[in-house]
C-alpha positions in Angstrom: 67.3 30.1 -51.5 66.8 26.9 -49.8 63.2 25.2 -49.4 62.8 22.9 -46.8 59.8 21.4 -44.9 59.7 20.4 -41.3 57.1 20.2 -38.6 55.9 22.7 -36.2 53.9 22.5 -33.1 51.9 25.3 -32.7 49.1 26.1 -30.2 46.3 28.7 -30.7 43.0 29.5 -29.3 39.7 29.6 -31.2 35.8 29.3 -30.7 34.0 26.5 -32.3 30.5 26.8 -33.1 29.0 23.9 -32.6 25.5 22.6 -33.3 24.7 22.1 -29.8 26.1 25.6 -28.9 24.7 27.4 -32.0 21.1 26.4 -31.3 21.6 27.3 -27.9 22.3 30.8 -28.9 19.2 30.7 -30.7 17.0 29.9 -27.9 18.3 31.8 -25.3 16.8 35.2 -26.0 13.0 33.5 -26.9 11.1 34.3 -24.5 8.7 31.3 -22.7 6.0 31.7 -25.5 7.8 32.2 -28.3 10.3 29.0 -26.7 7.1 27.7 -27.0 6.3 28.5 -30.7 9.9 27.3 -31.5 9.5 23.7 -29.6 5.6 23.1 -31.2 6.8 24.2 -34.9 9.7 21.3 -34.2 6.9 18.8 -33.4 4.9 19.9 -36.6 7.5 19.5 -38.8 9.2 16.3 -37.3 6.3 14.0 -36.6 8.4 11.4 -35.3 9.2 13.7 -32.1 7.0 12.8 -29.3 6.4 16.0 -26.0 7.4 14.4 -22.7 7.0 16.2 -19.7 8.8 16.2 -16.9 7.9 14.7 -13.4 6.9 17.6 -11.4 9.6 19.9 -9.7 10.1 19.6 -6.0 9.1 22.4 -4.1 11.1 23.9 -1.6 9.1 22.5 1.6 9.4 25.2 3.6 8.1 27.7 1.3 5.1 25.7 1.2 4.7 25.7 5.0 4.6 29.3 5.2 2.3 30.0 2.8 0.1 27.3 4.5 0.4 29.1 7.6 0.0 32.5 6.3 -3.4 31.2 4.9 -4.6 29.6 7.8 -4.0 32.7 9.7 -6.4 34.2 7.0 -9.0 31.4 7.6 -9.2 31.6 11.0 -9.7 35.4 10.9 -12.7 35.2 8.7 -14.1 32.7 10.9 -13.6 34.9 13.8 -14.6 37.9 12.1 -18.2 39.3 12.8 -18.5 40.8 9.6 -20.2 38.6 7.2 -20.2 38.4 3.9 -23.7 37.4 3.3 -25.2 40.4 4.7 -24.2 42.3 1.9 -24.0 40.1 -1.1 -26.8 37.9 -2.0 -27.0 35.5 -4.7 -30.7 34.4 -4.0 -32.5 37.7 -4.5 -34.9 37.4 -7.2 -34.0 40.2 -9.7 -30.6 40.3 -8.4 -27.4 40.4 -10.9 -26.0 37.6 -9.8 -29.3 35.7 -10.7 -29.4 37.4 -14.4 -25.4 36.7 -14.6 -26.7 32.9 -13.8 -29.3 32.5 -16.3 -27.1 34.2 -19.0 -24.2 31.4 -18.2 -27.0 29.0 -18.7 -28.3 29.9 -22.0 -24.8 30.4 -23.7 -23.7 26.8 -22.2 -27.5 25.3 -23.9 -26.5 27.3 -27.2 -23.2 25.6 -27.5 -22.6 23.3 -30.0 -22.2 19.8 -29.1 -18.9 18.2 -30.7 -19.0 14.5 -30.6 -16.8 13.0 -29.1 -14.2 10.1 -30.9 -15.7 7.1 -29.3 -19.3 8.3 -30.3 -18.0 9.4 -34.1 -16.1 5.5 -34.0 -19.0 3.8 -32.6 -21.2 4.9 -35.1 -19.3 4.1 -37.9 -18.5 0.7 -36.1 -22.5 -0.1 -35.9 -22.6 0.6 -39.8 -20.0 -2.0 -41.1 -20.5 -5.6 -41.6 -19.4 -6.8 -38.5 -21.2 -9.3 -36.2 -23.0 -8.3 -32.7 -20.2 -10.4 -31.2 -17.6 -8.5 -33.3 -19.0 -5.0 -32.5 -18.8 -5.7 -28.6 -15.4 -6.6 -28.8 -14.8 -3.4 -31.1 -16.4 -1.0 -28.6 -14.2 -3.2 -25.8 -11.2 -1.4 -27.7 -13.0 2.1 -29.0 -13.1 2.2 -24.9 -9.2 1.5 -24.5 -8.0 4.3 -27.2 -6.0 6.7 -25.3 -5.8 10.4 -25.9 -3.7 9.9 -28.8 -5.9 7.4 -30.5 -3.6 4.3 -29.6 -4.3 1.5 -28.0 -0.9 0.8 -26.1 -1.6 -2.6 -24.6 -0.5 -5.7 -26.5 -3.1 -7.6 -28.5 -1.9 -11.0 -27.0 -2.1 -9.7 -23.9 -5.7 -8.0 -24.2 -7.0 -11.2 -25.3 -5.7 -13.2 -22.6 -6.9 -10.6 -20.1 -10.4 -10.2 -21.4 -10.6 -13.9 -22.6 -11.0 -13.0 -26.4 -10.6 -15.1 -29.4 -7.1 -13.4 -30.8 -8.0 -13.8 -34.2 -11.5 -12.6 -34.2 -10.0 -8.9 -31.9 -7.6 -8.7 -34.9 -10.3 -9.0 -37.4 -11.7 -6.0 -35.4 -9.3 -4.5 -34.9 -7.9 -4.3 -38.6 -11.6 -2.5 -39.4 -11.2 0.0 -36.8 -7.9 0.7 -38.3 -10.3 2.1 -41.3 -12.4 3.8 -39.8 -12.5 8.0 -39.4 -9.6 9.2 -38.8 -7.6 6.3 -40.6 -4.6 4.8 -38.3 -6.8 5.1 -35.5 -6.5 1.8 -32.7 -2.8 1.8 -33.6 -0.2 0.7 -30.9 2.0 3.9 -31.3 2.9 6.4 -34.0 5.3 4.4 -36.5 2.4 1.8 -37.0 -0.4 4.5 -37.2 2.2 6.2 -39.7 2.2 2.7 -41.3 -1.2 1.9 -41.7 -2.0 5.0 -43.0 0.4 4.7 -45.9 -1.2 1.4 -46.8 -4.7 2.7 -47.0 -4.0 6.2 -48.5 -0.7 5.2 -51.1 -1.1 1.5 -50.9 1.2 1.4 -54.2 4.0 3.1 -53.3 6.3 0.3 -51.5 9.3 2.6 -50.9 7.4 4.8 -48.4 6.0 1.8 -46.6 9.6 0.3 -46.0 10.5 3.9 -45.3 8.1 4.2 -42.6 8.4 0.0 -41.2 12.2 -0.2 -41.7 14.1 3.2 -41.0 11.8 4.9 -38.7 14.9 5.6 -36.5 17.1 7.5 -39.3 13.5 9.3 -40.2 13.7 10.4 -36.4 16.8 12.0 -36.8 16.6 13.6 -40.6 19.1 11.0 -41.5 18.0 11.4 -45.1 21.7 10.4 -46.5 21.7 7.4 -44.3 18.3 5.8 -45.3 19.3 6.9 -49.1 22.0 4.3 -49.0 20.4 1.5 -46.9 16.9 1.6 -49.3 19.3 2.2 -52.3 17.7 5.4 -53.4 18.4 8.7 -54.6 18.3 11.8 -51.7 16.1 13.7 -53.5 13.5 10.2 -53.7 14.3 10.2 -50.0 13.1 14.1 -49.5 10.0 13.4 -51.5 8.9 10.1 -49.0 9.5 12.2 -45.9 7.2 14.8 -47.5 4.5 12.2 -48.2 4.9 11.3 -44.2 4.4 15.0 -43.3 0.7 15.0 -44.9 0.0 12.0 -42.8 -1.4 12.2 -39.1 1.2 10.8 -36.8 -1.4 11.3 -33.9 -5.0 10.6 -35.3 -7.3 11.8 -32.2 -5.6 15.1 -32.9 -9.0 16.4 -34.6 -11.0 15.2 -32.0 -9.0 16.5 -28.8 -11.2 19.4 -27.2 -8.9 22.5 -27.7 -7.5 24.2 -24.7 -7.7 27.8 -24.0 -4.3 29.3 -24.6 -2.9 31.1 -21.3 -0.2 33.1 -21.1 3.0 31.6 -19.8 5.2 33.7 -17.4 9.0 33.8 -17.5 9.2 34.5 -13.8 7.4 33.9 -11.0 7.5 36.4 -7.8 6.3 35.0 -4.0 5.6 37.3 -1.3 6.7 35.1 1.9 6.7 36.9 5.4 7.2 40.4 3.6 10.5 39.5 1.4 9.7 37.9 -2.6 11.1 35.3 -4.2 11.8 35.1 -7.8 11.8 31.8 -9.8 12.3 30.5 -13.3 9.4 29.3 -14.5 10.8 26.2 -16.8 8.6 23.5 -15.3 6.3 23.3 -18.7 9.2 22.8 -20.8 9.1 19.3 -22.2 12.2 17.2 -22.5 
């Protein structure tokens, strides 16, 4: 029996399962809100992912212009109508239930409790610290600026040029702001925030400041092995840092953002134009 080896050119057919293609099949069958779940449980545990929206879809400009004119028609027959609506419903009658419905609005609304607001909650702390007059101004100058993440995107140079303010003395400011409740607040955007939290909080541990001011990007991906071998540590040192990040607030207004009532998000839309409905994909609050 002889042995021999020689090369052979073979082609086949076979499915690769990608990651792109396997986490598609994951999504797929979520519906809108659990598509939702999925997307805000991402965001939780990846605080270096930011939600974009995007820009609004364009409309199909027709079916806008006859649903314009179907409620025009609509307008112009209650105005020719001689029915009117305030013959039989009154809101003005004393006794009347839309009176009681009224005053019962108005007493729950009074009961409420008041939440301060950020700027109020930063103010006050602001008006407790050491600072100056002068100082304080310029601190509620940038309390005012914070945006609904708690940053303050504009440049310092550039603030100080276009409000005529000593650089040095906003910074000085600035830096006790920084301090205040929540801690990170007046940042510029998350990785500083991140940053200045991790000095305050853990002001020892060195590796998880270079972790946060150096490889930011490679955190933003899970590139754990990567930023092992560029900070010269072990994995598992790398796992622990990234966990020490996750207890931090990468957006720290978060507490003070009024919450939202949660709707119900369709899959589907249906439109009744000129007797015939049209069906649509409702994918316009899925962020990019």
């Amino acid at each position: 029996m002889n042995l021999s080896q020689s090369l052979v050119q073979k082609q086949t057919q076979k499915l690769v399962m990608t990651q792109d293609l396997r986490q598609s099949i994951e999504l797929l069958p979520l519906s809108t809100l659990e598509l939702s779940d999925r997307i805000n449980s991402e965001l939780v545990e990846n605080p270096m992912l930011e939600e974009e929206y995007a820009s609004e879809r364009n409309r199909t400009p027709d079916l806008y212009s006859r649903d314009d004119l179907k409620r025009k028609e609509k307008n112009d027959f209650l105005k020719n109508s001689d029915v009117s609506w305030q013959d039989h419903f009154s809101l003005d009658k004393a006794g009347g239930a839309g009176t009681d419905a009224s005053d019962r609005n108005q007493k729950y609304i009074e009961s409420s409790p008041e939440k301060s607001s950020l700027s109020e909650h930063l103010l006050w702390q602001l008006r407790l610290s050491n600072l100056k007059p002068d100082e304080i101004s310029i601190g509620e100058i940038l309390i005012s600026m914070l945006n609904d993440h708690g940053f303050i995107p504009i440049p310092i140079p550039d603030l100080c040029t276009e409000m005529k303010l000593n650089e040095k003395k906003v910074r000085k400011v600035l830096d006790q702001i920084h301090r205040l409740d929540p801690i990170g607040i007046g940042a510029k955007d998350v990785q500083e925030t991140l940053l200045i939290q991790a000095k305050i909080l853990k002001p020892e541990d060195l590796n998880l400041h270079i972790l946060i001011r150096d490889h930011i990007k490679d955190l933003e991906k899970l590139d754990y092995k990567s930023i092992s071998k560029k900070m010269e540590i072990q994995l598992e040192s790398v796992e622990s840092l990234a966990s020490e990040i996750k207890k931090l607030e990468p957006y720290p207004a978060t507490l003070y953002t009024p919450n939202k009532p949660d709707y119900v998000i369709p899959d589907v839309i249906v439109r009744e134009v000129d007797g015939e409905f049209d069906i649509y994909i409702n994918d316009e609050w899925i962020p990019r």
